[in-house]
VMD Tcl script that builds the backbone (N, CA, C; Angstrom):
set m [mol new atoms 546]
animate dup $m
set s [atomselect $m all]
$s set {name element resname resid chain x y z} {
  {N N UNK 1 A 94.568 93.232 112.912}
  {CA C UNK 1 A 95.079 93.436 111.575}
  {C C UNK 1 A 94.664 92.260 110.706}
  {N N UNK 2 A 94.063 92.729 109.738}
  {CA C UNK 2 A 93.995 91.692 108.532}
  {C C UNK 2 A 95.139 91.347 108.080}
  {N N UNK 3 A 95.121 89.891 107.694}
  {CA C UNK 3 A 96.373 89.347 107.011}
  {C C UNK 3 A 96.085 89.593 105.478}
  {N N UNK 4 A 96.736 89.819 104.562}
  {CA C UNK 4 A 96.577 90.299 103.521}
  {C C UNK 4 A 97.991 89.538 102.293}
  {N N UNK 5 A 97.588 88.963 101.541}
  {CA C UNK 5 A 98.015 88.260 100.399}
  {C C UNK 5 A 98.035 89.188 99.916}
  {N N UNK 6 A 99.528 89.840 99.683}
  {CA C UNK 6 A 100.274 90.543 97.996}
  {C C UNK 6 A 100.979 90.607 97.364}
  {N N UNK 7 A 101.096 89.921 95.911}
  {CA C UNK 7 A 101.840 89.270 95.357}
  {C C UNK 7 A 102.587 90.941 95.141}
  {N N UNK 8 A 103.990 90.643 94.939}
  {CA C UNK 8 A 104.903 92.007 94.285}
  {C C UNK 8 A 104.431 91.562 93.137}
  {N N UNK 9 A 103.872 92.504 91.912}
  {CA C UNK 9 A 103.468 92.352 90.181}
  {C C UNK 9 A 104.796 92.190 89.738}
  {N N UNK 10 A 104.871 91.713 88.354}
  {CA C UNK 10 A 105.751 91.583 87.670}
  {C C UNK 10 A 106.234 93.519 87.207}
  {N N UNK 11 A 104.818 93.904 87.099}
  {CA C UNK 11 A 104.896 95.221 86.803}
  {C C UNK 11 A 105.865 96.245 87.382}
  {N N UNK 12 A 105.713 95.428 89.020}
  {CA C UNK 12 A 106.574 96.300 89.932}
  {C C UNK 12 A 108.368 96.543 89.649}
  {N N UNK 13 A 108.361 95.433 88.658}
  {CA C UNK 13 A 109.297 95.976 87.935}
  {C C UNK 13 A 111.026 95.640 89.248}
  {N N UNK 14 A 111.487 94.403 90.093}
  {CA C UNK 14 A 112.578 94.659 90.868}
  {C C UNK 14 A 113.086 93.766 90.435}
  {N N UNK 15 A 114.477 94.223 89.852}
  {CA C UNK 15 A 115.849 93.667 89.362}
  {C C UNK 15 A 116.542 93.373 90.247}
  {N N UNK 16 A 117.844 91.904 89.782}
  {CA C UNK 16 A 118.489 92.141 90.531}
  {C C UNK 16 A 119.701 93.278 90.333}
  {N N UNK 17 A 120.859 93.348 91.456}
  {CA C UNK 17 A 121.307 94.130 91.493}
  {C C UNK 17 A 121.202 95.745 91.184}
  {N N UNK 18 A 120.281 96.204 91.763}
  {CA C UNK 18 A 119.688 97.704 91.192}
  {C C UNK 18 A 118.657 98.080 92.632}
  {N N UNK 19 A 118.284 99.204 92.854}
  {CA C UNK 19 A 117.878 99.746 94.213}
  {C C UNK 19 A 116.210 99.961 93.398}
  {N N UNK 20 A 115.124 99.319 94.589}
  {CA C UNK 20 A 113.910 99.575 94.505}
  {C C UNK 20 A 113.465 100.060 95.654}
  {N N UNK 21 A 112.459 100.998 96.028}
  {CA C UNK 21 A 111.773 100.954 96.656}
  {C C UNK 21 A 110.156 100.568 96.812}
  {N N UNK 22 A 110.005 99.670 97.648}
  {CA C UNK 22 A 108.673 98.725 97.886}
  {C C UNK 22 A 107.574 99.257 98.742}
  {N N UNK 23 A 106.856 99.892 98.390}
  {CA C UNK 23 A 105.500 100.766 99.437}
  {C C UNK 23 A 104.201 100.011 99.577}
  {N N UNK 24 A 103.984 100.240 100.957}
  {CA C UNK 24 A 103.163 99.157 101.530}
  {C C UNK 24 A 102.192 100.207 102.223}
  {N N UNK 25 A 100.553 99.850 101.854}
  {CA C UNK 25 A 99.921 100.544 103.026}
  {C C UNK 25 A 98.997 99.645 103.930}
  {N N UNK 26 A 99.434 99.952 105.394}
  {CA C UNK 26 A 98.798 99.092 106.135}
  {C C UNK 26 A 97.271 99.758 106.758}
  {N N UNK 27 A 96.788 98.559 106.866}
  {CA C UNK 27 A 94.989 98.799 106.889}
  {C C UNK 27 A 94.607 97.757 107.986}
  {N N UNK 28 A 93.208 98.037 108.046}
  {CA C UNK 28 A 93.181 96.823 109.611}
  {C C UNK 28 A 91.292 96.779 109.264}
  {N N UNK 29 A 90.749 95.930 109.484}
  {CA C UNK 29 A 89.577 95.708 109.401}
  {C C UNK 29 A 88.906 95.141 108.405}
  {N N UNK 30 A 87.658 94.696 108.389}
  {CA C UNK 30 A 87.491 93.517 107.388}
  {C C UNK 30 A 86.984 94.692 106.252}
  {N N UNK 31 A 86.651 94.208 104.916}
  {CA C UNK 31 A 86.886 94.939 103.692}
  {C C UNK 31 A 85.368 95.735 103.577}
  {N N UNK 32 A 85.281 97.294 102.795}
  {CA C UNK 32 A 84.031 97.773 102.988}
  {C C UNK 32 A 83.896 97.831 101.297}
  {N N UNK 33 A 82.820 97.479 100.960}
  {CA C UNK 33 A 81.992 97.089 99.847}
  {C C UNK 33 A 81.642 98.226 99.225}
  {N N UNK 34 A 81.872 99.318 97.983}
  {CA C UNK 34 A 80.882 99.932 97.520}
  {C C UNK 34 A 79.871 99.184 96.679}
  {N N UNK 35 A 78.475 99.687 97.557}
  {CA C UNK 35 A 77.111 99.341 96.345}
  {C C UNK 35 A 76.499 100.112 95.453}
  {N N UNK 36 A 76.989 101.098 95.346}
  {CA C UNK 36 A 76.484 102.170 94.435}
  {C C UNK 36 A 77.527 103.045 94.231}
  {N N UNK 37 A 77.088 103.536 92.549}
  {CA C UNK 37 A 78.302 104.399 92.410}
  {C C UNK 37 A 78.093 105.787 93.260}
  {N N UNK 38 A 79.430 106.419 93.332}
  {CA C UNK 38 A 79.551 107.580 94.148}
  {C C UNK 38 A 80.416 108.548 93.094}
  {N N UNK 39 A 79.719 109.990 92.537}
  {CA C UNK 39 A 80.003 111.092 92.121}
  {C C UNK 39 A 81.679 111.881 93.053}
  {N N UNK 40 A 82.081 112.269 92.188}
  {CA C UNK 40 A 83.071 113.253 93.188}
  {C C UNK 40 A 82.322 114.610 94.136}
  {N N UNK 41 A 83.037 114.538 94.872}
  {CA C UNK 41 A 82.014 115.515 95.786}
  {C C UNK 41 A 81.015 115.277 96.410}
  {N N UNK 42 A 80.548 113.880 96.193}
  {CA C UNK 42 A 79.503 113.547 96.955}
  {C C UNK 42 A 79.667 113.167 98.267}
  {N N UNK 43 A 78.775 113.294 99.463}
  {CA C UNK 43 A 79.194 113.324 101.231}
  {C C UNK 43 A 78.643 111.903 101.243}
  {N N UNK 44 A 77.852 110.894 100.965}
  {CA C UNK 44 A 77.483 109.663 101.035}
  {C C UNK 44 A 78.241 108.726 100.224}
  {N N UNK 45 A 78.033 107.645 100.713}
  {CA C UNK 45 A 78.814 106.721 99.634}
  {C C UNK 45 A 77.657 104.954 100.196}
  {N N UNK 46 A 77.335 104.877 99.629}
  {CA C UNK 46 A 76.149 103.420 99.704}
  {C C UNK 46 A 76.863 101.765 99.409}
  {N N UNK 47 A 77.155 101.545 100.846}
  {CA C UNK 47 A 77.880 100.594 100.983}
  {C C UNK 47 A 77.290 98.857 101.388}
  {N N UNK 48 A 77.801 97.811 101.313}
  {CA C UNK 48 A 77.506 96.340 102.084}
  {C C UNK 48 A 77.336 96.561 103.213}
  {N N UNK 49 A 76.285 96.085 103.846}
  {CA C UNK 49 A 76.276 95.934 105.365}
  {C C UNK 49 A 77.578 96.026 106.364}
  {N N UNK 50 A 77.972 96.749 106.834}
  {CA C UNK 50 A 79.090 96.977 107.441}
  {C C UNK 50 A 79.216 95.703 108.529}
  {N N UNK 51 A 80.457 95.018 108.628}
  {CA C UNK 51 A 80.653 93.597 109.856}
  {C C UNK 51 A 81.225 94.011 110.577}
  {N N UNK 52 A 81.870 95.549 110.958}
  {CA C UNK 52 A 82.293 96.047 112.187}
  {C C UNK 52 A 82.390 97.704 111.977}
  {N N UNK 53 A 82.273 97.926 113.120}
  {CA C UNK 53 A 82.210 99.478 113.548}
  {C C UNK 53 A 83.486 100.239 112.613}
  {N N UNK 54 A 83.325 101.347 112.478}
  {CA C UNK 54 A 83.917 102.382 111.949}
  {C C UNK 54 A 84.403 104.005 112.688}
  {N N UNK 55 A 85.187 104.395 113.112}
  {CA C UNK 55 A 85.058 105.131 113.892}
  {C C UNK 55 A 84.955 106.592 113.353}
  {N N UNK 56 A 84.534 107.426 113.378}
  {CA C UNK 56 A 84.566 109.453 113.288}
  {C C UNK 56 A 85.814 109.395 112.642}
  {N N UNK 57 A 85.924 109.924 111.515}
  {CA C UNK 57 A 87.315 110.193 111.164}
  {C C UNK 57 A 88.101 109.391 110.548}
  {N N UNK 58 A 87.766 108.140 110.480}
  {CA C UNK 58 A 88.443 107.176 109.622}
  {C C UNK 58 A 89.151 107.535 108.468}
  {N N UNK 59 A 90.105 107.091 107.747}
  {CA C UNK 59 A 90.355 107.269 106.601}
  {C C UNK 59 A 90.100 105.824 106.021}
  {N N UNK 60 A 89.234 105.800 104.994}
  {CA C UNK 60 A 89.177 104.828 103.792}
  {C C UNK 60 A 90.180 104.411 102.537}
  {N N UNK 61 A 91.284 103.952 102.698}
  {CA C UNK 61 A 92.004 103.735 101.014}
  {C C UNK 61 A 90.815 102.905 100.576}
  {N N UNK 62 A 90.783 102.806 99.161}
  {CA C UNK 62 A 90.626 102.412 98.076}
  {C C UNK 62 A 91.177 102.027 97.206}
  {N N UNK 63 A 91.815 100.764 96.571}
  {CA C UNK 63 A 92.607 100.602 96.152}
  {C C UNK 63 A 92.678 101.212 94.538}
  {N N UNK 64 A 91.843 101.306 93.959}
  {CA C UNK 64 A 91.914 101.525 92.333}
  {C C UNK 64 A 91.747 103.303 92.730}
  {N N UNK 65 A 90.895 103.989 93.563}
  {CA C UNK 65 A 90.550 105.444 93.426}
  {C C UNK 65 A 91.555 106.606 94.185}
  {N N UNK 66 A 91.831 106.162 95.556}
  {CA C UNK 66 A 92.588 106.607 96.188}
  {C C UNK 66 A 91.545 106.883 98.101}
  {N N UNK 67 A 91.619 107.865 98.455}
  {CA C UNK 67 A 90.887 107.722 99.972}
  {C C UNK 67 A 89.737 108.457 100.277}
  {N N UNK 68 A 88.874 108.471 101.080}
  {CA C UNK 68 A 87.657 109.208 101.731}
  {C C UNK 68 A 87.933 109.124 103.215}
  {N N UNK 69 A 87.563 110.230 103.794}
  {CA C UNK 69 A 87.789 110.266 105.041}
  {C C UNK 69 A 86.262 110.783 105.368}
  {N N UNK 70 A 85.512 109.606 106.763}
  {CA C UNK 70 A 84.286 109.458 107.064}
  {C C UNK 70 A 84.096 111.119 107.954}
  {N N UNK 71 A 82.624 110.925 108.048}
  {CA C UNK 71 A 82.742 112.656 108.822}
  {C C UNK 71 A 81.391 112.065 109.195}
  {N N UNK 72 A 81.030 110.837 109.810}
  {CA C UNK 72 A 80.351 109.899 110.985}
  {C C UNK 72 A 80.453 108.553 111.656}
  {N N UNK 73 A 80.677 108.233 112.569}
  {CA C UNK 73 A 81.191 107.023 112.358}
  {C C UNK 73 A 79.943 105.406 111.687}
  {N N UNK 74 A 80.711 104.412 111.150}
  {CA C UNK 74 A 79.349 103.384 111.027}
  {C C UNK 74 A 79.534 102.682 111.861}
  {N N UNK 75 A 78.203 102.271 112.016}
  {CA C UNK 75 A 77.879 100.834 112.983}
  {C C UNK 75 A 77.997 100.080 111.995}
  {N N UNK 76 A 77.654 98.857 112.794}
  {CA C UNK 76 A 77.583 97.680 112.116}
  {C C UNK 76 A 76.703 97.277 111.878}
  {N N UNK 77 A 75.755 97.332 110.431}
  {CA C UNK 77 A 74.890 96.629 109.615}
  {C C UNK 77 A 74.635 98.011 108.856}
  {N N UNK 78 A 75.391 99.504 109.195}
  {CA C UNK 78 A 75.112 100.283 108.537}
  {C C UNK 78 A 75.219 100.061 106.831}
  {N N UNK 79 A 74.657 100.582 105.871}
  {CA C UNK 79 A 74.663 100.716 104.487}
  {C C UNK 79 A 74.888 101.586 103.759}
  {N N UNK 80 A 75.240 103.248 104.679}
  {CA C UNK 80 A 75.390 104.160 104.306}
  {C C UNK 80 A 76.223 104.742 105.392}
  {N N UNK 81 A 77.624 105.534 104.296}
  {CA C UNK 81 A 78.468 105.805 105.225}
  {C C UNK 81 A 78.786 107.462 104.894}
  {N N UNK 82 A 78.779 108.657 105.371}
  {CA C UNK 82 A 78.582 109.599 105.770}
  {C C UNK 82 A 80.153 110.238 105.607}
  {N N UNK 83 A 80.432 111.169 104.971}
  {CA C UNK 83 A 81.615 111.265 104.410}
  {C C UNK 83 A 81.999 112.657 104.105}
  {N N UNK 84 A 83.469 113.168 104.228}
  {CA C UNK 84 A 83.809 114.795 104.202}
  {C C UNK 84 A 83.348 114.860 102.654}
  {N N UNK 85 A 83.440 116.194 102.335}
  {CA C UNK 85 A 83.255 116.148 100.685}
  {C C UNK 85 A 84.402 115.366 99.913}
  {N N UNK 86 A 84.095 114.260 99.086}
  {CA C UNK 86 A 85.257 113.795 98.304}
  {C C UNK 86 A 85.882 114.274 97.007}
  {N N UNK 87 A 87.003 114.054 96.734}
  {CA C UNK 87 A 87.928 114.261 94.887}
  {C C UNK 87 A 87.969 113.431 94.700}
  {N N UNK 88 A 87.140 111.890 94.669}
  {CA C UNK 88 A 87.591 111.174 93.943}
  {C C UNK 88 A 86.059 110.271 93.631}
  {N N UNK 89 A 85.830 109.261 92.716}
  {CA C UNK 89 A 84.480 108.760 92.308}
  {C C UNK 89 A 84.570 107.497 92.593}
  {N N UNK 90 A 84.070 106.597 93.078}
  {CA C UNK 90 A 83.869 105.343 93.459}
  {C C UNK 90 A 82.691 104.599 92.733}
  {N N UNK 91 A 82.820 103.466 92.408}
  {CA C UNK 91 A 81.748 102.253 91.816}
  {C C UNK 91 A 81.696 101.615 92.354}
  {N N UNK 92 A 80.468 100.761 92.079}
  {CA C UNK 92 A 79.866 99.242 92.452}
  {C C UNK 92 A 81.340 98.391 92.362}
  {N N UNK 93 A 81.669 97.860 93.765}
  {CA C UNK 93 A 82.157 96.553 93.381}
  {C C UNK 93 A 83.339 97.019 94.586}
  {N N UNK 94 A 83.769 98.583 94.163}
  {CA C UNK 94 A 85.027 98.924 94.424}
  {C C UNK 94 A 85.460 98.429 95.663}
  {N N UNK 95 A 86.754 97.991 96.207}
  {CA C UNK 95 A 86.746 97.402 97.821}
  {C C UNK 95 A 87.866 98.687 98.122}
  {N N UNK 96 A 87.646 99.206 99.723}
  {CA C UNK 96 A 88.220 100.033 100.829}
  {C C UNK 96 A 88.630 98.940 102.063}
  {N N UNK 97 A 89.666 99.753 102.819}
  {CA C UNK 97 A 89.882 99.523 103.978}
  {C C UNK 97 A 90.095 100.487 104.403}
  {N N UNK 98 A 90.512 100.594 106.031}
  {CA C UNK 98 A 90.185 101.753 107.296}
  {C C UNK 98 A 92.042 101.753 107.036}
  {N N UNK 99 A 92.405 102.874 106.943}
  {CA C UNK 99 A 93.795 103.437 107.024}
  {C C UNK 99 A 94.294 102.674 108.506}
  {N N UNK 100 A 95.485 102.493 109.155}
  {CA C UNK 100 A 95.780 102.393 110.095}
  {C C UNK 100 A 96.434 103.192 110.234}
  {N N UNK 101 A 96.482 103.667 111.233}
  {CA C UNK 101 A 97.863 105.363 111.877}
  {C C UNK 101 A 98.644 104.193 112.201}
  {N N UNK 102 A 100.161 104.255 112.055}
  {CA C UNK 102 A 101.602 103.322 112.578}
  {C C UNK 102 A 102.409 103.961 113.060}
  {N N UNK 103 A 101.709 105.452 113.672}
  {CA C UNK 103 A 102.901 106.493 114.391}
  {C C UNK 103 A 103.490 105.344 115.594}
  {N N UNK 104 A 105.013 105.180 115.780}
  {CA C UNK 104 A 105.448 104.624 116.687}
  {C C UNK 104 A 105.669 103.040 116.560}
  {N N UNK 105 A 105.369 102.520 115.130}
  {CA C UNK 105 A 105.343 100.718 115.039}
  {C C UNK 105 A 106.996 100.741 114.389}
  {N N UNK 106 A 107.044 99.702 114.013}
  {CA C UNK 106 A 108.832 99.184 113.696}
  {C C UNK 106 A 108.269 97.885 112.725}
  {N N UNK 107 A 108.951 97.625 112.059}
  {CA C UNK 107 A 108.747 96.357 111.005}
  {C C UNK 107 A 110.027 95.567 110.586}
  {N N UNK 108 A 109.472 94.249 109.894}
  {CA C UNK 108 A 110.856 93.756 109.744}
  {C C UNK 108 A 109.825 92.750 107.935}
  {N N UNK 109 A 110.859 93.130 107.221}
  {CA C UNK 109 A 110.333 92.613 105.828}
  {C C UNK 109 A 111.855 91.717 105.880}
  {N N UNK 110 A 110.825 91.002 105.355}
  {CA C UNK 110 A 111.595 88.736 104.895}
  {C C UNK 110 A 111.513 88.218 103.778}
  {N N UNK 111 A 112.528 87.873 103.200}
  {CA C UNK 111 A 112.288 87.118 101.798}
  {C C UNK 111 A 112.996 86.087 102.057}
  {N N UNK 112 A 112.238 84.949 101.570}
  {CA C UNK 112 A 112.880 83.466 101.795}
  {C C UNK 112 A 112.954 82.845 100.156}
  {N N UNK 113 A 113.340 82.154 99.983}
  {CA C UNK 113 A 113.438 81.248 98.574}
  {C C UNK 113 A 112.305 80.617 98.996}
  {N N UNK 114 A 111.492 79.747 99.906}
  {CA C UNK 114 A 110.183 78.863 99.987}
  {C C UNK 114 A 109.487 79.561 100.746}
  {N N UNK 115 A 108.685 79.497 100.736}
  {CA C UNK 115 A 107.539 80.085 101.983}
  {C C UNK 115 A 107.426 79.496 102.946}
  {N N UNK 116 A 107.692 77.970 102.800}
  {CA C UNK 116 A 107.711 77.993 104.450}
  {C C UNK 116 A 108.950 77.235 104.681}
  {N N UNK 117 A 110.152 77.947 104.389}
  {CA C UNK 117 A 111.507 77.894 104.914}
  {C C UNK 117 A 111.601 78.811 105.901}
  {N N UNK 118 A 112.393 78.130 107.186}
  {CA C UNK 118 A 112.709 78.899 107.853}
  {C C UNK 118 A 113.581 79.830 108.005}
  {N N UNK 119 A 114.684 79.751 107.195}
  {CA C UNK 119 A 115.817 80.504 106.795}
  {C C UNK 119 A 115.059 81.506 105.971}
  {N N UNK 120 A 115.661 82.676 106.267}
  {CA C UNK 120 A 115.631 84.019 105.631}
  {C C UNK 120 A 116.316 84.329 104.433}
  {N N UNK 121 A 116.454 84.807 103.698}
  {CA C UNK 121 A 117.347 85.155 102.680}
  {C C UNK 121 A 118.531 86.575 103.193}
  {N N UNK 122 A 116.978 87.443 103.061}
  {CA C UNK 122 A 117.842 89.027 103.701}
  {C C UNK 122 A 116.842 89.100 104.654}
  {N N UNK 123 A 116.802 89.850 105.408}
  {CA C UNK 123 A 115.925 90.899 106.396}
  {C C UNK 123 A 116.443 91.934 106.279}
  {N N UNK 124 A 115.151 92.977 106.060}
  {CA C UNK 124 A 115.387 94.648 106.211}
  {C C UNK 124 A 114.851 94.923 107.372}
  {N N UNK 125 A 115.071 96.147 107.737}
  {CA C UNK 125 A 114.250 97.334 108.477}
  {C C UNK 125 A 113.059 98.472 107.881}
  {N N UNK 126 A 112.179 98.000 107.525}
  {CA C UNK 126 A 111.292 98.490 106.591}
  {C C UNK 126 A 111.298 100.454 107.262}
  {N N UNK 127 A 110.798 101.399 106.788}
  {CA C UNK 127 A 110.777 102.657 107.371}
  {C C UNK 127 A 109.348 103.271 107.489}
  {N N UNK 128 A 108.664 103.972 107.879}
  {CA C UNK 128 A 107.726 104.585 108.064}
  {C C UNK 128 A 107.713 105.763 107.559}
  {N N UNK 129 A 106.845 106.211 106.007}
  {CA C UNK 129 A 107.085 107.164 104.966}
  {C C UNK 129 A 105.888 108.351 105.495}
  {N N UNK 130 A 104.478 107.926 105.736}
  {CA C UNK 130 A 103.374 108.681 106.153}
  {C C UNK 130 A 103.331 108.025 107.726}
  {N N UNK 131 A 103.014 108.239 108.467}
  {CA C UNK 131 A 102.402 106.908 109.719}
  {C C UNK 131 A 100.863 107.418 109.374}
  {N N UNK 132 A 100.602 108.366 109.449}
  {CA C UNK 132 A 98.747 108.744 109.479}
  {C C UNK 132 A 98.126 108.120 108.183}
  {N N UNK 133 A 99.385 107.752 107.107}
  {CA C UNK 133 A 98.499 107.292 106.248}
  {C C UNK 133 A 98.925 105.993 105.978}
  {N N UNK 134 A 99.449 105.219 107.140}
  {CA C UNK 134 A 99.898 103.651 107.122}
  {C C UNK 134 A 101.043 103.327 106.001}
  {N N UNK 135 A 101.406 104.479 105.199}
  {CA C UNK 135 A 102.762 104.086 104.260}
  {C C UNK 135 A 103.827 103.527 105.098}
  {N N UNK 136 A 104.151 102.338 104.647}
  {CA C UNK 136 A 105.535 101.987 104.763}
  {C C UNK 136 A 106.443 101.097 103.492}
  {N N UNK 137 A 107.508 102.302 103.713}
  {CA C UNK 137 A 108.403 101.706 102.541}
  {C C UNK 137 A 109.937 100.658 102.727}
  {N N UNK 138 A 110.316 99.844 101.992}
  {CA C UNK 138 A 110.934 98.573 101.974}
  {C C UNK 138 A 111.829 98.908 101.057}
  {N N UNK 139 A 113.171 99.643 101.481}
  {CA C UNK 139 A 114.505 99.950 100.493}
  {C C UNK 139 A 115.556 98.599 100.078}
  {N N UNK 140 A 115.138 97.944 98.824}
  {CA C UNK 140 A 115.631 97.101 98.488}
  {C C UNK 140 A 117.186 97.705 97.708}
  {N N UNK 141 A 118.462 97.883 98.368}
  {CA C UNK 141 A 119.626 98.492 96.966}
  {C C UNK 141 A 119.987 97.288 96.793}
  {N N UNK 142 A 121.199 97.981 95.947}
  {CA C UNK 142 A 121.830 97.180 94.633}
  {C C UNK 142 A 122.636 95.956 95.532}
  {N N UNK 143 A 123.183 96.188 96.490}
  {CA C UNK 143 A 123.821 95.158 97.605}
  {C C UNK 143 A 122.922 93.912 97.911}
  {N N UNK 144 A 121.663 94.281 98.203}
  {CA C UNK 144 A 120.955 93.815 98.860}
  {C C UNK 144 A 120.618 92.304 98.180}
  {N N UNK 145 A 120.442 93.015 96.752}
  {CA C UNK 145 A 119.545 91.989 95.683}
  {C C UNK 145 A 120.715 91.744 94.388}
  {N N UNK 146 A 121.593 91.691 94.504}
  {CA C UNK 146 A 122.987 90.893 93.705}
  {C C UNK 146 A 122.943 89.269 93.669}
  {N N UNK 147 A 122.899 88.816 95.042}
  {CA C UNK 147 A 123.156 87.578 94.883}
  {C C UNK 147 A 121.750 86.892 94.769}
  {N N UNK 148 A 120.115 87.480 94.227}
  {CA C UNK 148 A 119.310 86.694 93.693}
  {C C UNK 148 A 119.117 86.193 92.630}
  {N N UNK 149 A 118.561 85.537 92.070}
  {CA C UNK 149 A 118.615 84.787 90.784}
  {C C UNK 149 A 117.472 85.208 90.253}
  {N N UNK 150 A 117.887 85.843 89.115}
  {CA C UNK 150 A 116.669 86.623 88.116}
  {C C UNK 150 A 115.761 85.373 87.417}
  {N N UNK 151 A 114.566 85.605 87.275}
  {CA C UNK 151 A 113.535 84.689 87.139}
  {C C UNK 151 A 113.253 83.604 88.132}
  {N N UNK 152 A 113.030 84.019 89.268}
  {CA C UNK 152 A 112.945 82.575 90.192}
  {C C UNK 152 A 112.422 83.017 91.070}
  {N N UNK 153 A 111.137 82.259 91.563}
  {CA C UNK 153 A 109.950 82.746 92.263}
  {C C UNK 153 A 110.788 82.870 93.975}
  {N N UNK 154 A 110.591 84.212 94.625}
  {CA C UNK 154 A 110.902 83.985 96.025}
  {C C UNK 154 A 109.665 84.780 96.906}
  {N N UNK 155 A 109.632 84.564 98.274}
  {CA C UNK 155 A 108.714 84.671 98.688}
  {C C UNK 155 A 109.153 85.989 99.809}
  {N N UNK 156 A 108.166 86.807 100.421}
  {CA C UNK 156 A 107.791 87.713 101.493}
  {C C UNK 156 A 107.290 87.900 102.397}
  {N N UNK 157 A 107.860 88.320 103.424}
  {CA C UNK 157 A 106.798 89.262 104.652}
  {C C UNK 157 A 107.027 90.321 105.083}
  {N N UNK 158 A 105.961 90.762 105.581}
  {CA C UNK 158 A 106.004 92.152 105.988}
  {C C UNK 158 A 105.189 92.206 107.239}
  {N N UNK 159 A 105.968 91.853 108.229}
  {CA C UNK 159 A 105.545 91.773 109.796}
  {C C UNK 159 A 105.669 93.255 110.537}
  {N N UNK 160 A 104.726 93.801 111.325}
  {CA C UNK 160 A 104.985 94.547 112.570}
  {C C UNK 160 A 105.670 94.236 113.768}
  {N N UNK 161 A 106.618 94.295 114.498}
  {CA C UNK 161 A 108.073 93.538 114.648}
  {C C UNK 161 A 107.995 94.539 116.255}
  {N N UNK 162 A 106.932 95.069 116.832}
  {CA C UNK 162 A 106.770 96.190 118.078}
  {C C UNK 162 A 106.808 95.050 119.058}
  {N N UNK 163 A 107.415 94.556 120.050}
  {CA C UNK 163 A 107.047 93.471 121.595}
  {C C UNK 163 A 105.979 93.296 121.917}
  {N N UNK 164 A 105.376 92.535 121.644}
  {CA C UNK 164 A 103.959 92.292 122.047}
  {C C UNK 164 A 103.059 92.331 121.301}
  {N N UNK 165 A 103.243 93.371 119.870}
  {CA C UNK 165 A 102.151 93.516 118.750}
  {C C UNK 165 A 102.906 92.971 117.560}
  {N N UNK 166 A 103.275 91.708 117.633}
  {CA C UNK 166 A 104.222 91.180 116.465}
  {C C UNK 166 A 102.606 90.307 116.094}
  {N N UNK 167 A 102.733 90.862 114.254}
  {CA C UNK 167 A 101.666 90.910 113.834}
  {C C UNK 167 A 102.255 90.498 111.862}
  {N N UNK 168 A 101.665 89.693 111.407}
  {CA C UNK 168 A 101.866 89.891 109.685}
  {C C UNK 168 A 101.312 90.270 109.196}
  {N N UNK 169 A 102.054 91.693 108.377}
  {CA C UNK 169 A 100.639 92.300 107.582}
  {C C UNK 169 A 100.465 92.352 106.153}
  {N N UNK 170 A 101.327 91.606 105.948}
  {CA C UNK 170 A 101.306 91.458 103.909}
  {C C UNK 170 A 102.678 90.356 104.032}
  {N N UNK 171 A 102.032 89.383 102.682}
  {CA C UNK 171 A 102.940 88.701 102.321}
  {C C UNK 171 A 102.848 87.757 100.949}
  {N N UNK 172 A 103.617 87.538 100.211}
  {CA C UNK 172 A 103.697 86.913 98.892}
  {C C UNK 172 A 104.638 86.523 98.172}
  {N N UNK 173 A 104.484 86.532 96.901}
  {CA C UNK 173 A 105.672 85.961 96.069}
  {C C UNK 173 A 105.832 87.227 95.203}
  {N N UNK 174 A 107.194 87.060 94.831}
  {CA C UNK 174 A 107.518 87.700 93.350}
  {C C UNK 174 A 108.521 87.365 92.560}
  {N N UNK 175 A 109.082 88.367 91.716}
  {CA C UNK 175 A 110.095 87.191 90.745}
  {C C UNK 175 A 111.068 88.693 90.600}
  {N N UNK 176 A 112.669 88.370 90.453}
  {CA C UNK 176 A 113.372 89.271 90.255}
  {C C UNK 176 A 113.842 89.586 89.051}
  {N N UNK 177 A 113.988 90.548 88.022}
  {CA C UNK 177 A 114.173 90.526 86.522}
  {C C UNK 177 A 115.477 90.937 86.268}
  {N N UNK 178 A 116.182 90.238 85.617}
  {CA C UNK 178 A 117.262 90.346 84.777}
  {C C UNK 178 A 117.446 91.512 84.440}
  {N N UNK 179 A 118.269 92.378 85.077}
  {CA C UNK 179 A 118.746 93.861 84.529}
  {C C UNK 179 A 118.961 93.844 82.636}
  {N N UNK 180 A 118.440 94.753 82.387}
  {CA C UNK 180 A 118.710 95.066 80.839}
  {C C UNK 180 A 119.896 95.758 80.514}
  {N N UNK 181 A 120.574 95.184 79.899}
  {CA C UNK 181 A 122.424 96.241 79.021}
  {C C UNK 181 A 121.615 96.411 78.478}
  {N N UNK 182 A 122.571 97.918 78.480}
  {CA C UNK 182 A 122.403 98.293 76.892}
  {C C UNK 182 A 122.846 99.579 77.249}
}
mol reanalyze $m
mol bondsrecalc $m
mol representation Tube
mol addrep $m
């Protein structure tokens, strides 16, 4: 598993005292490059030298487009990756990762006031929303997030928490916003 830096956006919009839910998709492998743009519907997609294998069937997220699912697998130094018909259009630049299936994993999401405090703030039980499509979601309620302090940077993780495959797979900062009266 790639370790992966993600800040929660301000955009994401979590107050205190008020219920969010936090969706996470987990991915595993180093990042695949589009080099050329790709049409919708098109079965190719013209990629960076691939730095590791790809297997039959993969699913690709994309972060700005959404997914492609391969219909060959790549090697490694491949440049062209072989693909079901797609709905969605890809550009130069765009970065993918390989979906991970999490049928059967368990997680444990951490927020600390420092990052590298050892004390916890809360710990959840994060849940498993898709497993085939690596969603996992992080139910923050109104209990949970009362006693944080709106505007004040705190920090995250989002570990795979299974005996033996204890693994971090996202982690960062964010800031909690002052509920609006009115």
């Amino acid at each position: 598993m790639a370790l992966k830096y993600q800040p929660i956006l301000a955009a994401d919009e979590i107050f205190t005292g008020t219920d969010k839910t936090l969706q996470f998709q987990v991915t595993t492998g180093d990042k695949i490059v589009v080099s050329a743009d790709m049409a919708v519907a098109a079965t190719t997609v013209s990629v960076k030298a691939l730095t590791e294998a790809i297997a039959n069937d993969s699913n690709i997220r994309f972060s700005k487009n959404g997914k492609v699912n391969l219909d060959a697998a790549g090697s490694v130094g491949n440049t062209t990756l072989t693909l079901a018909a797609t709905t969605i259009a890809l550009f130069i630049g765009d970065v993918g990762y390989v979906i991970q299936d999490i049928t059967g994993w368990t997680f444990d999401f951490v927020i600390k006031r420092y990052a590298n405090s050892p004390d916890a703030i809360l710990t959840l039980t994060p849940s498993i929303a898709v497993a085939a499509d690596g969603t996992v979601n992080v139910a923050l309620i109104d209990t949970d997030t009362t006693g944080f302090v709106a505007d004040e940077t705190y920090f995250y993780t989002l570990r795979r928490s299974n005996a033996g495959s204890e693994d971090v797979l996202a982690y960062g900062e964010f800031v909690f916003k002052k509920p609006t009266v009115g």
